[in-house]
DRENMARTI-254464 format. One record per residue (C-alpha): residue number from 0; residue in three letters; z, x, y. Coordinates in steps of 0.05 Angstrom, whole numbers, plus 5000, padded with zeros to 4 digits. Example, Ala and Ser with C-alpha at 12.3 -4.5 7.8 and 13.67 -1.06 7.14 Angstrom:
<nodes>
(0,"ala",(5156,5246,4910))
(1,"ser",(5143,5273,4979))
</nodes>
This chain:
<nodes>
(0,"unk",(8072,7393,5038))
(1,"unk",(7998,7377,5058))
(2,"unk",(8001,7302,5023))
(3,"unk",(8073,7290,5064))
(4,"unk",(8035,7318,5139))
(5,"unk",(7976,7280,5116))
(6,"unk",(8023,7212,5098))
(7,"unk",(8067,7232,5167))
(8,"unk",(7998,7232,5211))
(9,"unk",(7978,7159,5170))
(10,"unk",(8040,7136,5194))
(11,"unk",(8029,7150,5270))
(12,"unk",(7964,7123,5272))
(13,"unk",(7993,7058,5246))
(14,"unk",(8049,7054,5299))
(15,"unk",(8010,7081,5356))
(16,"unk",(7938,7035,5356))
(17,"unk",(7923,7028,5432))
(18,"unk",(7938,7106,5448))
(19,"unk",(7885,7121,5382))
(20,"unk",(7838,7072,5413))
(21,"unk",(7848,7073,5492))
(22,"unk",(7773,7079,5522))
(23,"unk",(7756,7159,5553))
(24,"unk",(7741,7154,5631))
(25,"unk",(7666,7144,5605))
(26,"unk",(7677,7088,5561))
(27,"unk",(7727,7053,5604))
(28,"unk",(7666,7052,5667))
(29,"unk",(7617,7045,5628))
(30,"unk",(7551,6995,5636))
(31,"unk",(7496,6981,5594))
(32,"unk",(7468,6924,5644))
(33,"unk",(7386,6938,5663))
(34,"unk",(7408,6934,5735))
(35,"unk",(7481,6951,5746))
(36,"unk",(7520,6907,5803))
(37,"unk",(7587,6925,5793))
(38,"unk",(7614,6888,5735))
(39,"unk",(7604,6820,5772))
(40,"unk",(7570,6769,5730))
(41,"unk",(7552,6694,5759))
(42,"unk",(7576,6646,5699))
(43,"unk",(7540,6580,5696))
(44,"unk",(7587,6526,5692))
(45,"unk",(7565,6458,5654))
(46,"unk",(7602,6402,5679))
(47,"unk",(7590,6319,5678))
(48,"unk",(7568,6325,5757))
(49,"unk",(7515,6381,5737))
(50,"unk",(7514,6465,5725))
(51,"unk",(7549,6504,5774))
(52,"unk",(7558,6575,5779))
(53,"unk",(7623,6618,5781))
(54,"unk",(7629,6693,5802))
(55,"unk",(7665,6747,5752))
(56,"unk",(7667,6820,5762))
(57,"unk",(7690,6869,5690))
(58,"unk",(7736,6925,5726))
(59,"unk",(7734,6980,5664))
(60,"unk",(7711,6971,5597))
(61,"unk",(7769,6963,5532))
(62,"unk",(7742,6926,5472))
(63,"unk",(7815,6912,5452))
(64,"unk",(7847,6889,5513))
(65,"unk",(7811,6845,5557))
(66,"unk",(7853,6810,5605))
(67,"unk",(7831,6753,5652))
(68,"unk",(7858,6734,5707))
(69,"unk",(7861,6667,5731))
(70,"unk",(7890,6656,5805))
(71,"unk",(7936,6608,5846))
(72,"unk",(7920,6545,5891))
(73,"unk",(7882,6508,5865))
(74,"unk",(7832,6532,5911))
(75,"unk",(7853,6604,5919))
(76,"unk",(7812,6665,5904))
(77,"unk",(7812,6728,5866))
(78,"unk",(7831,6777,5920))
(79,"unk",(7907,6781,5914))
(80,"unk",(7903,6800,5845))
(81,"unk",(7869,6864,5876))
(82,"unk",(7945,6902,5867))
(83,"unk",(7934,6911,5795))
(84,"unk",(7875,6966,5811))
(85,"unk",(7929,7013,5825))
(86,"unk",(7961,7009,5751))
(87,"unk",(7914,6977,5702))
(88,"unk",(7853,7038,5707))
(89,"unk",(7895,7094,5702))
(90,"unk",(7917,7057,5629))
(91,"unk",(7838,7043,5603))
(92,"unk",(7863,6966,5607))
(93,"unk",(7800,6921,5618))
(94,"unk",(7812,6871,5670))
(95,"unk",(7763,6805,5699))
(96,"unk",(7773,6784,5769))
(97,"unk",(7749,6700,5769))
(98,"unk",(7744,6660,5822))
(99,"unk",(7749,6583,5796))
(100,"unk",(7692,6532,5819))
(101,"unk",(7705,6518,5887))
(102,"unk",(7733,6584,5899))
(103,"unk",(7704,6639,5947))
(104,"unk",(7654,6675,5909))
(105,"unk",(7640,6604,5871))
(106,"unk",(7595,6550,5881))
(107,"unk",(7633,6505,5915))
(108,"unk",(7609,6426,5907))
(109,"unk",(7640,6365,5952))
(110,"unk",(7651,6325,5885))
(111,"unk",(7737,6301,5883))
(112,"unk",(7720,6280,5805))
(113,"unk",(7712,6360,5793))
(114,"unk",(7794,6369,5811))
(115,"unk",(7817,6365,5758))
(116,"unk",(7864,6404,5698))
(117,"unk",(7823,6377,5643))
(118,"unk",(7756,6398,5674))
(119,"unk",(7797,6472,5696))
(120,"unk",(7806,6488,5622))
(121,"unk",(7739,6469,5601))
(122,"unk",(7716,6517,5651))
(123,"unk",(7755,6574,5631))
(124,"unk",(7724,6569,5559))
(125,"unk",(7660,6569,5583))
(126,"unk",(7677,6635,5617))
(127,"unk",(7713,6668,5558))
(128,"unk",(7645,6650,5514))
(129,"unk",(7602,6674,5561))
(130,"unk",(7650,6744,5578))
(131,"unk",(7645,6749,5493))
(132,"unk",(7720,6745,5494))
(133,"unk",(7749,6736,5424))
(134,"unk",(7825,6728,5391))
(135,"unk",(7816,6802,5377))
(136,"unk",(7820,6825,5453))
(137,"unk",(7835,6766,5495))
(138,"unk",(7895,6759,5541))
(139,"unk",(7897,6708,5593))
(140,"unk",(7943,6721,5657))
(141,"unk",(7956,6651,5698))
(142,"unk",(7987,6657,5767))
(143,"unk",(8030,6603,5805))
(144,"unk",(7969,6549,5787))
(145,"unk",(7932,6589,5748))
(146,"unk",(7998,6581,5703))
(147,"unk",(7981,6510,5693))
(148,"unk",(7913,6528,5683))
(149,"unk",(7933,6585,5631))
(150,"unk",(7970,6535,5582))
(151,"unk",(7935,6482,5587))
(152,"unk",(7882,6521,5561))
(153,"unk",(7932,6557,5508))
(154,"unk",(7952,6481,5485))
(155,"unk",(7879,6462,5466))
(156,"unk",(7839,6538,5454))
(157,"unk",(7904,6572,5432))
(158,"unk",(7864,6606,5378))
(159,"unk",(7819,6647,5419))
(160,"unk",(7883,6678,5455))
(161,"unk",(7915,6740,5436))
(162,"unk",(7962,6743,5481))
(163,"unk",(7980,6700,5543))
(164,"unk",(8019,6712,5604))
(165,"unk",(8050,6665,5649))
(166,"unk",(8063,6681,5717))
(167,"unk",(8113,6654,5767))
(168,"unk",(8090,6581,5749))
(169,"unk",(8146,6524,5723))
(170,"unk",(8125,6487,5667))
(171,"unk",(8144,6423,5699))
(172,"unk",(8126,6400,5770))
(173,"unk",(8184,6346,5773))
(174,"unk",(8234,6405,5757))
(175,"unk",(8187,6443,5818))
(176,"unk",(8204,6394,5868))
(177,"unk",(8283,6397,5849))
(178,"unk",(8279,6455,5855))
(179,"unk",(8250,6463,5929))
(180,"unk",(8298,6411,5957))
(181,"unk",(8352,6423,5916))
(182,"unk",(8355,6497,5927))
(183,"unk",(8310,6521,5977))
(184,"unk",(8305,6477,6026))
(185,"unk",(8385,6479,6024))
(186,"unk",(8376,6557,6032))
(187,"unk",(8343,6546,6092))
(188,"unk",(8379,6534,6166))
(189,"unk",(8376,6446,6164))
(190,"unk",(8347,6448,6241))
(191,"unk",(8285,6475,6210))
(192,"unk",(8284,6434,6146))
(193,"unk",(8288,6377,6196))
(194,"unk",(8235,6398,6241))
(195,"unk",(8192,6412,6180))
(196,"unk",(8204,6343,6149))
(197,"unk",(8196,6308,6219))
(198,"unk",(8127,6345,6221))
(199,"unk",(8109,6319,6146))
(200,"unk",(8125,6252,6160))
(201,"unk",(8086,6245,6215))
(202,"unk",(8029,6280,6176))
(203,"unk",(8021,6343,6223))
(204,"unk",(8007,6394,6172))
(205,"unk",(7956,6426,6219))
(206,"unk",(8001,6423,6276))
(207,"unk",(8008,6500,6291))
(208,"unk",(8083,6487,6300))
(209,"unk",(8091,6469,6221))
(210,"unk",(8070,6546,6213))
(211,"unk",(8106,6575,6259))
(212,"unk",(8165,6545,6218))
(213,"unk",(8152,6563,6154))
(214,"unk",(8129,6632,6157))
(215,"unk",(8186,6655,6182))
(216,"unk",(8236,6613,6142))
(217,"unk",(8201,6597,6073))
(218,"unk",(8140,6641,6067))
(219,"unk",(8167,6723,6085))
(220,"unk",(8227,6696,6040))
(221,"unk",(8198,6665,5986))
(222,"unk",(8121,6673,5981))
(223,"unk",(8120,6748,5998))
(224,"unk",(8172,6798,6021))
(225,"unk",(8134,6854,6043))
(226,"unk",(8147,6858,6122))
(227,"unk",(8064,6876,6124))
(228,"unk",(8032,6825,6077))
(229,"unk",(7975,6855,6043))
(230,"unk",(7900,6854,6070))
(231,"unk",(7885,6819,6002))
(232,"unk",(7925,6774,6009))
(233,"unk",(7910,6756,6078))
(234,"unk",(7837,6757,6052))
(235,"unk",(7856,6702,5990))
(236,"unk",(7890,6662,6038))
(237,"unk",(7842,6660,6086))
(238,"unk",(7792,6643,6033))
(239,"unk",(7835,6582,6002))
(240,"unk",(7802,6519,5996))
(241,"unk",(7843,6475,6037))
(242,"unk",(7814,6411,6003))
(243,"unk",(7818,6420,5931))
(244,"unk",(7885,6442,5944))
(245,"unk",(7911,6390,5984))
(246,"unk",(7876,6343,5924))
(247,"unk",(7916,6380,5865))
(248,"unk",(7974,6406,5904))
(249,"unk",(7982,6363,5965))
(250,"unk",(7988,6376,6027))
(251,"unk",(8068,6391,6034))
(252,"unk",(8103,6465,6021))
(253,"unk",(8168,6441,5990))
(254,"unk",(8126,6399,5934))
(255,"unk",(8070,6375,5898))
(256,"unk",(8054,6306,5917))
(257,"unk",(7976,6312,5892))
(258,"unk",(7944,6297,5816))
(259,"unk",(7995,6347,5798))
(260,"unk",(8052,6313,5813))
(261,"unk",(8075,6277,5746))
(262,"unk",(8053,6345,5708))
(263,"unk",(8106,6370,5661))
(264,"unk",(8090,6406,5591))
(265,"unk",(8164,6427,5570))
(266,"unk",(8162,6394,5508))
(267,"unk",(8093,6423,5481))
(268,"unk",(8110,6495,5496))
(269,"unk",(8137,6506,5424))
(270,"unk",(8067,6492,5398))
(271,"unk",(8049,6559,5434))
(272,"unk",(8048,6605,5379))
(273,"unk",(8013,6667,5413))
(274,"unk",(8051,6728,5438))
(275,"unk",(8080,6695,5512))
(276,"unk",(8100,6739,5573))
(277,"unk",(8131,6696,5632))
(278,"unk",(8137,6729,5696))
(279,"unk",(8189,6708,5744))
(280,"unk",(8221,6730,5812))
(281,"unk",(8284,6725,5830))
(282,"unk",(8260,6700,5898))
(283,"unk",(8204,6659,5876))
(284,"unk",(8191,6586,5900))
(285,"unk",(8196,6581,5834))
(286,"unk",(8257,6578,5785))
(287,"unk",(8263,6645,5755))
(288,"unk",(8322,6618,5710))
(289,"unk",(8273,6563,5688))
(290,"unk",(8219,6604,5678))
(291,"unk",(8267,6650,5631))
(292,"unk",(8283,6580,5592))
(293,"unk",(8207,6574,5583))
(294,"unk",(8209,6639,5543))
(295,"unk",(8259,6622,5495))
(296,"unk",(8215,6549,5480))
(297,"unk",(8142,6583,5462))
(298,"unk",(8140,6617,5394))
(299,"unk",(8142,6689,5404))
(300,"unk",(8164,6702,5489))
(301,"unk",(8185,6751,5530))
(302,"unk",(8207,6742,5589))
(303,"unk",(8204,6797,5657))
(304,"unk",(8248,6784,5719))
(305,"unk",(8224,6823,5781))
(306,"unk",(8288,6829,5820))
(307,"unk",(8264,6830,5885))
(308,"unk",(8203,6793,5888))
(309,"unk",(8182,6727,5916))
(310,"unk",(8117,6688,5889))
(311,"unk",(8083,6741,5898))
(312,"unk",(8110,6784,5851))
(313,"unk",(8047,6839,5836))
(314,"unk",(8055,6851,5916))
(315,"unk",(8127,6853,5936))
(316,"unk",(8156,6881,5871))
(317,"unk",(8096,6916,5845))
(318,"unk",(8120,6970,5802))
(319,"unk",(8161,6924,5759))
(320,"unk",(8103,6879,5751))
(321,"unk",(8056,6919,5738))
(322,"unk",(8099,6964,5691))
(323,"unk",(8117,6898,5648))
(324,"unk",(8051,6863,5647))
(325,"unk",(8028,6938,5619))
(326,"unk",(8080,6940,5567))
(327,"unk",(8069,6875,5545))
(328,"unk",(8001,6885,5533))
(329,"unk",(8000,6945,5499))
(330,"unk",(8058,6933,5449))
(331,"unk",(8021,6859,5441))
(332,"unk",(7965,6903,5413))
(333,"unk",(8002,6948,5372))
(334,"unk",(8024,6878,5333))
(335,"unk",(8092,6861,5373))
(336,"unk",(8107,6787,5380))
(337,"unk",(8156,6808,5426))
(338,"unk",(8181,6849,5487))
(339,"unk",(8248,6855,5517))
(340,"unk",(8252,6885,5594))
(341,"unk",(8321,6908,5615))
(342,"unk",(8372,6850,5615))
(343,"unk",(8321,6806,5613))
</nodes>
């Protein structure tokens, strides 16, 4: 009897790793810096137009899942990501807000050579060396740009990752822009895709009646849904750096017509051979059936489809976000390859 409770108790240690393991309020807050600021560390940045510095800040402390986060624009900050303090404490799940050079917090140089994907990804493994963030504990979470940003750095450091995540980001810019005029823009009234495209033309984009356009008709439909959009993300938005995204991005909202324009890595997402989590919303800007296509091409993916979210997913369908990315993670530590959510 004693040798089958003590086999029994073997057995749910093996099948349940993260509960055995998850950090006790202590651990997860704790600090061993000489001064303490808050988990936020300045990373300096070597690039070929000199060292730069980027701002981090550690919320919690997990040694085995360590997941950071790398946000939209290009140009964009931190800030929105700010939803997942309401889920990922409460489960001892480490988490690393980043704002990317340029960014907010960042150093922010004048240099246009600096924009650019190849440089990004650099970056980013820079930060995980300097973070001490190792195959053992590191997921990487890539939102709308950040996406890009999250695998292209999975195609060339894909074994540093242990798991990666993919949020409401296409793998293909060309399928983007089809996507925008084939779809939304078609969703929309055609007196106010006119307007808009009049206004484009003619180069207006600061034009206060180009706004007054879209937020109404594109962004509270497809960007985020809440009626109240979040201070955070007012904050991020507010924050943006209009010219690194106009460089990358360009300067239109039904397209990408800067350096990321031709950008399309369909074919080399069966190389990705980590546990994959793509994130998709049902009234994204971005294809959600596409995005479900990109999980059946990577080696081992899962895909989650908020049902009632826009880009913003972690804001205007928060509980199923949050609840999935969660999942994922833990059962990624427990040695799944794979999740499935719902009819997913």
């Amino acid at each position: 009897m004693r040798r089958a409770l003590a086999f029994f108790l073997g057995l749910l240690a093996v099948a349940s790793p993260v509960l055995a393991q998850k950090p006790t309020l202590k651990a997860y807050f704790s600090d061993s810096a000489k001064v303490r600021e808050g988990g936020v560390k300045l990373i300096p940045i070597q690039t070929p137009k000199g060292t730069f510095k980027v701002w981090t800040k550690r919320f919690g402390n997990n040694p085995r899942i360590k997941l950071l986060l790398l946000h939209g624009g290009p140009g964009s900050t931190h800030e929105y990501f700010e939803s997942l303090e309401g889920y990922l404490p409460a489960e001892g799940i480490e988490f690393i807000y980043y704002d990317q050079l340029g960014s907010a917090y960042s150093d922010q140089p004048k240099d246009r050579d600096l924009w650019t994907t190849e440089r990004f990804v650099e970056e980013v493994e820079q930060v995980r060396k300097a973070l001490g963030l190792t195959k053992d504990n590191f997921y990487l979470l890539g939102h709308s740009w950040g996406g890009i940003l999250a695998a292209e750095y999975a195609l060339k450091y894909g074994a540093n990752l242990k798991g990666l995540i993919i949020s409401n980001m296409m793998m293909s810019i060309p399928d983007y822009n089809r996507y925008a005029s084939e779809v939304l823009a078609k969703q929309m009234d055609p007196a106010v895709v006119k307007e808009v495209k009049e206004l484009e033309a003619k180069g207006q984009y600061e034009n206060p009646r180009y706004m007054e356009l879209l937020i109404p008709n594109f962004y509270a439909k497809h960007l985020c849904r809440l009626p109240e959009w979040p201070d955070a993300v007012k904050r991020a938005n507010a924050r943006s750096n209009n010219d690194i995204y106009v460089l990358m991005q360009g300067p239109s909202e039904f397209g990408a017509s800067g350096r990321l324009e031709r950008w399309d890595r369909k074919a080399d997402l069966p190389r990705l051979a980590m546990p994959t989590l793509v994130i998709g919303g049902t009234y994204d800007t971005m294809d959600p059936t596409h995005m479900k296509w990109v999980s059946t091409q990577v080696q081992h993916g899962s895909f989650l489809l908020c049902p009632h979210s826009s880009h913003m997913s972690m804001w205007d369908d928060q509980r199923t976000y949050c609840e999935g990315l969660i999942r994922f993670l833990k059962e990624t530590d427990a040695g799944r390859k794979t999740v499935r959510f719902g009819k997913s």
